[in-house]
Backbone as numpy.savetxt, mean C-alpha at the origin, in Angstrom:
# Nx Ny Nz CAx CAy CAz Cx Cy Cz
-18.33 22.59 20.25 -17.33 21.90 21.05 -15.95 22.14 20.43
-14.87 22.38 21.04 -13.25 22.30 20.51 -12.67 21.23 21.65
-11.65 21.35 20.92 -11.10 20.41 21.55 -10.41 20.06 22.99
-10.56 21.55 23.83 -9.93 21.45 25.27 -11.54 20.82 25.46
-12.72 21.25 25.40 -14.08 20.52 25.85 -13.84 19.21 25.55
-13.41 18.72 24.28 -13.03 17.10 24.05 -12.57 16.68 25.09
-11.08 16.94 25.48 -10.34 16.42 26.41 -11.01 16.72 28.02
-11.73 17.25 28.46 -11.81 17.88 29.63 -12.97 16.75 29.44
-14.03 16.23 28.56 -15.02 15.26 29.09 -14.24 13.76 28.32
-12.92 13.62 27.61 -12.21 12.59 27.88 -11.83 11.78 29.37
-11.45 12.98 30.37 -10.87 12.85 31.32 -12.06 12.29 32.15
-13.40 12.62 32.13 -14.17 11.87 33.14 -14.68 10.76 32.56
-14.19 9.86 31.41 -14.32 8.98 31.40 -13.79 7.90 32.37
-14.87 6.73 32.84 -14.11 6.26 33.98 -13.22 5.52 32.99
-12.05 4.77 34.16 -10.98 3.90 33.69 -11.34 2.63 32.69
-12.59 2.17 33.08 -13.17 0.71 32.53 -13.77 1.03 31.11
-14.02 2.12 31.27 -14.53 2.67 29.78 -13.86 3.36 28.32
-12.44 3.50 29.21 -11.76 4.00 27.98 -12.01 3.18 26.66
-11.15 1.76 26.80 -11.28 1.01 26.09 -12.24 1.32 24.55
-13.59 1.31 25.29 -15.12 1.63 24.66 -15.33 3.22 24.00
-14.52 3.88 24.43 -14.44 5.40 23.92 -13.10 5.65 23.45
-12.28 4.94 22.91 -11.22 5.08 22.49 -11.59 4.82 20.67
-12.81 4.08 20.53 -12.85 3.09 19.27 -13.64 4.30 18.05
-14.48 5.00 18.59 -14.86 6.19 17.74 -14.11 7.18 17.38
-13.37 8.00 18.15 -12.75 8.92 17.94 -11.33 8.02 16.83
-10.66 6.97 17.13 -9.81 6.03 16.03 -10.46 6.07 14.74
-11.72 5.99 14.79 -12.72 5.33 13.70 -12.47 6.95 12.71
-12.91 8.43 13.48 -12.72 9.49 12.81 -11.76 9.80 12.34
-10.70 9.21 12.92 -8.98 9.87 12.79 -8.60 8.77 11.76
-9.07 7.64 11.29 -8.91 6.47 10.25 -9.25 7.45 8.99
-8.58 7.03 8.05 -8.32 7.90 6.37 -9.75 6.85 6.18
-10.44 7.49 5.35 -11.43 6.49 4.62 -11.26 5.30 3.44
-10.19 5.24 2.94 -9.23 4.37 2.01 -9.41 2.99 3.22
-9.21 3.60 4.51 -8.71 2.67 5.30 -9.65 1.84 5.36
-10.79 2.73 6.10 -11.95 2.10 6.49 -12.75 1.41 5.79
-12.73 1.51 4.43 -13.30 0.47 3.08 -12.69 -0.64 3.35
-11.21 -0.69 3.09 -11.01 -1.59 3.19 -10.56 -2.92 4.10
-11.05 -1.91 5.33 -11.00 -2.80 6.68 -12.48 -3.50 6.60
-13.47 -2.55 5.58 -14.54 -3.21 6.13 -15.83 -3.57 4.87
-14.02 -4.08 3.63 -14.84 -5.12 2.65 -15.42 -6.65 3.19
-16.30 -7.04 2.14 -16.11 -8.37 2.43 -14.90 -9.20 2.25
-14.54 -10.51 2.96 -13.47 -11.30 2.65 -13.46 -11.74 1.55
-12.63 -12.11 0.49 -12.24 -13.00 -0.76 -12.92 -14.65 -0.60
-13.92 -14.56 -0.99 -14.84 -15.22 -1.25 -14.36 -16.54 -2.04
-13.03 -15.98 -3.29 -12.87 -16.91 -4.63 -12.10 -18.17 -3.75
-11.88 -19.18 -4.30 -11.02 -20.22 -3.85 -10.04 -20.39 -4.62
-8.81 -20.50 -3.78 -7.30 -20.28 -3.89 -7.30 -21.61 -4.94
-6.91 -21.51 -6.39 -6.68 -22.29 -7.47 -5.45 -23.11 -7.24
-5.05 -24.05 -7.83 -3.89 -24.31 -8.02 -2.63 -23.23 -8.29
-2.85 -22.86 -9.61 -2.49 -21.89 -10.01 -1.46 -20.79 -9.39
-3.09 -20.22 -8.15 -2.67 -19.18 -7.28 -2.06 -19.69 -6.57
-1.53 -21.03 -5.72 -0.28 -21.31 -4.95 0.69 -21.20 -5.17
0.82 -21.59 -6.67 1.76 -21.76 -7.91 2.40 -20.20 -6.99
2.09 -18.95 -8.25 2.06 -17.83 -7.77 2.62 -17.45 -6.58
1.89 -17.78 -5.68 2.27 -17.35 -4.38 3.65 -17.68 -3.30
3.05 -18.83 -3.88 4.83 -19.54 -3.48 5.72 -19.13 -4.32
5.80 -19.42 -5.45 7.06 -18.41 -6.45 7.08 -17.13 -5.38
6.60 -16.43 -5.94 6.27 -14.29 -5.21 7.26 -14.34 -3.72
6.91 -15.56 -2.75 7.65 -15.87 -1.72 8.71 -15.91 -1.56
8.95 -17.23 -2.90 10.70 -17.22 -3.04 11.31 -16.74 -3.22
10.89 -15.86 -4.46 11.59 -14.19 -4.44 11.91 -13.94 -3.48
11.00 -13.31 -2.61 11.10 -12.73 -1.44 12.39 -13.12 -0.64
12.06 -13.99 -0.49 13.18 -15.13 0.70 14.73 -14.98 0.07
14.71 -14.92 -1.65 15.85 -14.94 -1.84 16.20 -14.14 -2.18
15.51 -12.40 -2.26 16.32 -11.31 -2.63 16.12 -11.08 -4.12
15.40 -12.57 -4.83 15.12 -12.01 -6.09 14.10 -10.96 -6.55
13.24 -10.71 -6.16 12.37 -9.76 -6.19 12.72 -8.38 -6.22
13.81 -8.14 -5.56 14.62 -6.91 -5.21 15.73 -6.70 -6.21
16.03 -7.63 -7.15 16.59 -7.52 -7.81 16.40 -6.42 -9.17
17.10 -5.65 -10.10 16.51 -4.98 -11.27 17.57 -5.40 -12.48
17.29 -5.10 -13.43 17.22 -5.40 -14.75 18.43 -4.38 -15.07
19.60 -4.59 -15.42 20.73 -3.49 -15.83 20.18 -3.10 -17.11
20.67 -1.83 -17.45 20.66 -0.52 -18.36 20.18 -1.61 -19.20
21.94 -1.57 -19.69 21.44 -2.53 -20.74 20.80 -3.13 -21.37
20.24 -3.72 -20.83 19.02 -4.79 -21.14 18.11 -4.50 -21.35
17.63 -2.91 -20.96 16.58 -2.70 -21.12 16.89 -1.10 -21.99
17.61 -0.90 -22.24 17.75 0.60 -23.07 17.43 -0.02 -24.17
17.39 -0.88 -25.14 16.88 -1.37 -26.70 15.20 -0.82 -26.05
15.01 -1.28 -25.41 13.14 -0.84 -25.32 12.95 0.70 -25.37
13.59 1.60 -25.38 13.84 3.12 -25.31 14.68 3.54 -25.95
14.71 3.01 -27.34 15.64 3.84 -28.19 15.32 4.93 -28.66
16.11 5.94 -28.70 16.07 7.40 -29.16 16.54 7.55 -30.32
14.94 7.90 -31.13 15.20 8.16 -32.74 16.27 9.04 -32.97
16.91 8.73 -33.84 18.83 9.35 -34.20 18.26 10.98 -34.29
17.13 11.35 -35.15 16.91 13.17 -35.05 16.63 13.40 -34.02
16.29 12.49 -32.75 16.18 13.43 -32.00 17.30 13.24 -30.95
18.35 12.44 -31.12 19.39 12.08 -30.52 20.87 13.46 -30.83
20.68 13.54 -32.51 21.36 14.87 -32.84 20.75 16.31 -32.66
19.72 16.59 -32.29 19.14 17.30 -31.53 19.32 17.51 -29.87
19.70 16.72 -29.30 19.66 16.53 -28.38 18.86 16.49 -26.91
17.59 15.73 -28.00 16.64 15.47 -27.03 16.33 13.84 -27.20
15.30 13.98 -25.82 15.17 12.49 -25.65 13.99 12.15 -26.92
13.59 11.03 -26.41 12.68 10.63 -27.08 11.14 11.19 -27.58
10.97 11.25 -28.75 9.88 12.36 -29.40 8.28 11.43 -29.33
């Protein structure tokens, strides 16, 4: 079969049936990443205190743009200092 035969016995599908023959050929054209995880079980664990905690924080971020926020140079170049030989060398970090 190729694919003008696909389409040519697409087309005599009646109208009421598309619906019903639309769901396999989706199912093939779905990445398999997908399909695992469309078709794990649900999260079983129960939402802790904790995890509201969490979740609501993660939110507020959200809502307020903090999340999107980053960390200037600064602040974070002491965590990546470049040993001085290899700084007069002029390479990065060894």
């Amino acid at each position: 079969m190729n694919r003008e035969a696909l389409h040519d016995l697409i087309n005599r599908i009646p109208e009421d049936d598309l619906a019903a023959a639309q769901r396999y050929p989706e199912y093939l054209a779905t990445s398999p990443a997908y399909r695992a995880a469309m078709s794990a079980p649900p999260d079983d664990e129960p939402v802790t205190a904790r995890d509201s905690e969490a979740i609501e924080k993660a939110a507020g971020e959200i809502r307020t743009g903090k999340w999107f926020r980053t960390t200037p140079y600064s602040t974070n170049s002491a965590c990546y200092e470049v040993p001085d030989t290899a700084r007069r060398l002029g390479r990065g970090a060894t």
